[in-house]
N, C-alpha and C positions, 0 to 999 in steps of 0.2 A: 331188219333181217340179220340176226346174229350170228348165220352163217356167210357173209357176204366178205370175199374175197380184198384182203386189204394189201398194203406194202408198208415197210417202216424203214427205217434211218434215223441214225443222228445226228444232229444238224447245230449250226450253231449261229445265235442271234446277237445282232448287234447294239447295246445298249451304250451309246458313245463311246468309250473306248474300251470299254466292259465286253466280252465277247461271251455268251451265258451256252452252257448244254443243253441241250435239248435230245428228248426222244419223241419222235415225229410219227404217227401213224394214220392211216389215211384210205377208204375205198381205192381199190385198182381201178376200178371203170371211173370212165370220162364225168364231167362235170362239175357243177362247184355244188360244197356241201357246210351245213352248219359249220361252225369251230365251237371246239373246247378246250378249257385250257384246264389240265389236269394239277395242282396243287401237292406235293409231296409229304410224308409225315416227316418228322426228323430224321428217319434213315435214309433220307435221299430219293433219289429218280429210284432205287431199286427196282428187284424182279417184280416186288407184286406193284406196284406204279407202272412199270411197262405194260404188264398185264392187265391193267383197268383201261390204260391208254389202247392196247389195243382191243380189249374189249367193247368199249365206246366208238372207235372206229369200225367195226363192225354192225356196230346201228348206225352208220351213216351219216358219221363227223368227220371231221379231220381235226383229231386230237395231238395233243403237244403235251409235254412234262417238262419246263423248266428245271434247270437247275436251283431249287433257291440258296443252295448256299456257297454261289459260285464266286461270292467275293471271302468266303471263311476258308473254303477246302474244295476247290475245282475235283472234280471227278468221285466225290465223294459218296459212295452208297455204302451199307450195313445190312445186319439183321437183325433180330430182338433180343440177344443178351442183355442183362445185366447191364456189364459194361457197352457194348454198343448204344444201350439208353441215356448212359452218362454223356458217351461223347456224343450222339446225337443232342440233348439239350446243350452243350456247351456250345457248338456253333449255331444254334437255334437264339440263343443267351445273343449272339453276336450281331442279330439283324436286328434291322430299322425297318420301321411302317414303309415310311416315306424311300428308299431303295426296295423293298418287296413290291410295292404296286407301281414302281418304275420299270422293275423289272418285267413285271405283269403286261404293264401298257408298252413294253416292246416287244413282249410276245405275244401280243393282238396284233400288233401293229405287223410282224412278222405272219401270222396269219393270212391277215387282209394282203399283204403286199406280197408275199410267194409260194401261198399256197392256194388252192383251188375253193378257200372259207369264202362264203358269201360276207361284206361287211357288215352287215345288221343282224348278224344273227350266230352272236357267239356268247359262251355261256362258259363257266367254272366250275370244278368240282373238287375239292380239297378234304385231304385225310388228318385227323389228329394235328399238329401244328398246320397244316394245312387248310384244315376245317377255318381255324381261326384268321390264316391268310385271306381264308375263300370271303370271308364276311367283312372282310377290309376290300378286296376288289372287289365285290359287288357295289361300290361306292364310285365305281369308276364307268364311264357313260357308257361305255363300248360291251361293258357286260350285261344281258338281258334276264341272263338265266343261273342262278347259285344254287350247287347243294355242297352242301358243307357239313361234314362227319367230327362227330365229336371233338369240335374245335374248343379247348381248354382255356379259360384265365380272360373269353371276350370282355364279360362284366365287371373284370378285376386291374388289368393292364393292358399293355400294347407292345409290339414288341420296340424295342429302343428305349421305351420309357416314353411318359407324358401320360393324360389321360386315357382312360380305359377305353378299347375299342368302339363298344358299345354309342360310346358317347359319337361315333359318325353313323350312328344308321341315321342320324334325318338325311344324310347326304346320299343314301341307297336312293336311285332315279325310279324309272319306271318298272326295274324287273323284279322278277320274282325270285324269291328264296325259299328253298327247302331244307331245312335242319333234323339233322337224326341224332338220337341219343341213345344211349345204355344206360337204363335206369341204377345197375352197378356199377358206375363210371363215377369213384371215390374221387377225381378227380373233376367234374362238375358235377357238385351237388343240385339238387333239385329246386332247388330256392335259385341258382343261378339261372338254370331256362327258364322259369317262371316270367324273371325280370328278363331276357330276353323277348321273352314272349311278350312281354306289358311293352315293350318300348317298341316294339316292331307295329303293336297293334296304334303304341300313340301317336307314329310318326305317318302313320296308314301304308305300310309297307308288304307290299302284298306277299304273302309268304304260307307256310304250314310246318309247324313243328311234329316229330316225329320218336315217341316216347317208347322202346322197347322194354319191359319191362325185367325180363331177364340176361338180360346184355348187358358186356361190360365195355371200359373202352378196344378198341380196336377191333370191333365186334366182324366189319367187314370185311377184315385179312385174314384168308385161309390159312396164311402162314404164318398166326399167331396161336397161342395155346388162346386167346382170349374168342375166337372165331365162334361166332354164331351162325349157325348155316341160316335158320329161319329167318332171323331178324336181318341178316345177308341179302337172301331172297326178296324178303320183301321190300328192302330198301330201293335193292336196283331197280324192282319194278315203278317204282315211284319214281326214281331219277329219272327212269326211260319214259314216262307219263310229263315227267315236267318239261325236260329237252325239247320232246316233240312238241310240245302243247307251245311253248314260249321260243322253241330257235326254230322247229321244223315246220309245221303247222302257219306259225306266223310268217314266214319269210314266202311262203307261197301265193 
């Protein structure tokens, strides 16, 4: 129910002596509810990242937005200049896999431990550098449910360096992933989801890829010139089909 009355806050998580931001949003009424954990593009937690946070909290999660670049530039959000895009990739330039899915599995763990999320049934959903974070913590046991938005360079690198992301999907457990793309999304060419799609199928990962064909990147943000209302529309509908299907549905 996408009118269902929520609260927010921000909050902050304890990753040993790492203290991460967070934007915390969450149904008002009583009981415990999925968790998700919302993944940021390079400009940060920003508005339209609170805005899906609390959107998703309004179907009946209790969603969170890490900080991820709380060890480059604590408090750090933007918008889509030009230069906002430089310096978003420079502190992007500056993360590690292995600190990103640390950070990750403190904000599950944060979840389960003070917030009202059921532990078995939390799920991810990452934008643009995030898309690509989203397909790195789907590798991680506590995640059931990925959708991840035209996440760049999986096939090609990782962040920190070492081999290409790609190369840990045999380590995706039992959940499920759903990937969206912008078929004019110059920055993953078409021959890259293919091979994502080949290696998802060979590791038997249960998943569906999602091919807009007039969409570019950032297709999902109303607050970019790149904004596709349609392929918008029907992405979320399919997030909110896989959510329920794999954290709400299941955990019942």
């Amino acid at each position: 129910m996408a009118n269902r009355e929520i609260k927010t806050k921000s909050v902050k998580i304890a990753n040993g002596s790492l203290q991460i931001e967070a934007y915390l949003a969450m149904p008002a009424d009583t009981g415990s509810f999925p968790g998700v954990v919302v993944l940021q593009e390079i400009f940060g937690v920003n508005d339209h990242i609170r805005d899906v946070t609390r959107r998703i909290a309004q179907e009946g999660y209790v969603a969170i937005a890490p900080a991820l670049y709380q060890r480059q530039a604590p408090g750090f959000e933007t918008g889509y200049t030009d230069k906002d895009i430089q310096i978003g990739r420079k502190y992007k330039d500056r993360t590690t896999a292995e600190e990103l899915k640390s950070d990750i599995q403190a904000t599950i763990n944060y979840l389960i431990g003070q917030t009202p999320a059921k532990p078995n049934s939390i799920g991810c959903i990452g934008f643009c550098f995030g898309g690509h974070v989203a397909y790195l913590a789907a590798t991680l046991p506590d995640i059931h449910a990925t959708a991840s938005f035209y996440g760049a360079g999986i096939t090609t690198m990782t962040p920190g360096g070492g081999a290409p992301t790609i190369t840990q999907t045999k380590d995706i457990g039992g959940g499920t992933i759903y990937l969206f793309f912008g078929m004019n999304d110059a920055s993953i060419p078409s021959q890259q989801i293919d091979q994502i799609e080949q290696t998802l199928n060979k590791h038997q990962v249960m998943h569906r890829i999602f091919r807009y064909p007039e969409a570019d990147h950032g297709f999902f943000c109303d607050q970019r010139a790149s904004y596709n209302e349609a392929a918008a529309a029907d992405a979320w509908v399919q997030v909110k089909q896989l959510f329920r299907q794999e954290l709400t549905l299941a955990s019942t």
